[in-house]
N, C-alpha and C positions, 0 to 999 in steps of 0.2 A: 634426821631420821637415820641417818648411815652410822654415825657415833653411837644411838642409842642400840643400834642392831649388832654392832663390833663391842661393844662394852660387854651386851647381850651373850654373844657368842663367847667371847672370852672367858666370861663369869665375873668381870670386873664389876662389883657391884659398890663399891665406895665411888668410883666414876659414874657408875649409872645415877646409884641417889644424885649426886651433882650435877648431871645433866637433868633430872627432873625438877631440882631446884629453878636449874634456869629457864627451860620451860613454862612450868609456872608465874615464872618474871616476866616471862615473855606475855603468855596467855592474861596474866595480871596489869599488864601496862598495856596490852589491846584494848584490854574492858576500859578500861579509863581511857584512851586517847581516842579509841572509835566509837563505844558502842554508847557509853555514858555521854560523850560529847554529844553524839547523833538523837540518844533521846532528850537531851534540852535543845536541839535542832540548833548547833552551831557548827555540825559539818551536814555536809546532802547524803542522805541515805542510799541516792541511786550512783554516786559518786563512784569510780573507777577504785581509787584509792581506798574507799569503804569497804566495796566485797570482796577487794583483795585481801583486806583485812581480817574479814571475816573466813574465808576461804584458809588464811595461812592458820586461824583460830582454831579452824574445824581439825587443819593436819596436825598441829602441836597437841590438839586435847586426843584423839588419836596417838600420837604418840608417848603422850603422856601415859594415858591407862595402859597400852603394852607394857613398857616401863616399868609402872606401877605395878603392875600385876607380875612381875615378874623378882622384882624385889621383894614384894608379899611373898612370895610362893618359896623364896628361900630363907626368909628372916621374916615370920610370920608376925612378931610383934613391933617391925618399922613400924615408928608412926612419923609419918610424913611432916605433917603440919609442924609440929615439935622441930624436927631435922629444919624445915625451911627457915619455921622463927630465927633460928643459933648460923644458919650459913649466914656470909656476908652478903648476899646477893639482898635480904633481908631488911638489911642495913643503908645500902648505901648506891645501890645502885638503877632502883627503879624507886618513887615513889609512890606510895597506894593509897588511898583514902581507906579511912576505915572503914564505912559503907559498903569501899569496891571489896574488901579483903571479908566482910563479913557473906557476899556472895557468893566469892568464890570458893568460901569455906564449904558453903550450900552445892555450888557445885562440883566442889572435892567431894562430897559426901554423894554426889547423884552418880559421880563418876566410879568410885571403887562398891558399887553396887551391884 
């Protein structure tokens, strides 16, 4: 949160796209390790670990759309998804199903609404 509000403040916005990159990795490998496991019920939904998870889900997409919307608001033609495909974070450092990546396109598209 503090990075994206100092990048914010500064105008740093080549840093900021970069930290929403990784946000989205983040928010992307939540759906896959919690939310996706817990609906084929191979972790416990009431689990500690769960709604933490959820909970840090809730502050990153939070964090995300300030971000987002603020990179919008000075480079009106970012387009996100495009920028995320081409980072490395992309590549090599979270895996996504495509299932999980065509949801969260869904809700990239509920979020900058």
């Amino acid at each position: 949160h503090k990075v994206i509000m100092l990048n914010r403040e500064s105008g740093n916005i080549n840093a900021l796209k970069d930290n929403l990159v990784y946000i989205f990795s983040i928010i992307a490998t939540i759906e896959k390790e919690y939310i996706d496991r817990a609906h084929r019920k191979e972790i416990d939904k009431n689990s500690k670990e769960y709604s933490d998870m959820l909970r840090l889900r809730a502050l990153l997409i939070s964090d995300f759309k300030v971000g987002l919307r603020y990179v919008l608001s000075k480079e009106r033609n970012f387009n996100f998804m495009k920028y995320y495909e081409e980072s490395t974070e992309n590549n090599h450092i979270y895996e996504i199903d495509p299932k999980l990546f065509t949801r969260l396109g869904m809700l990239f598209k509920l979020i900058i609404v």
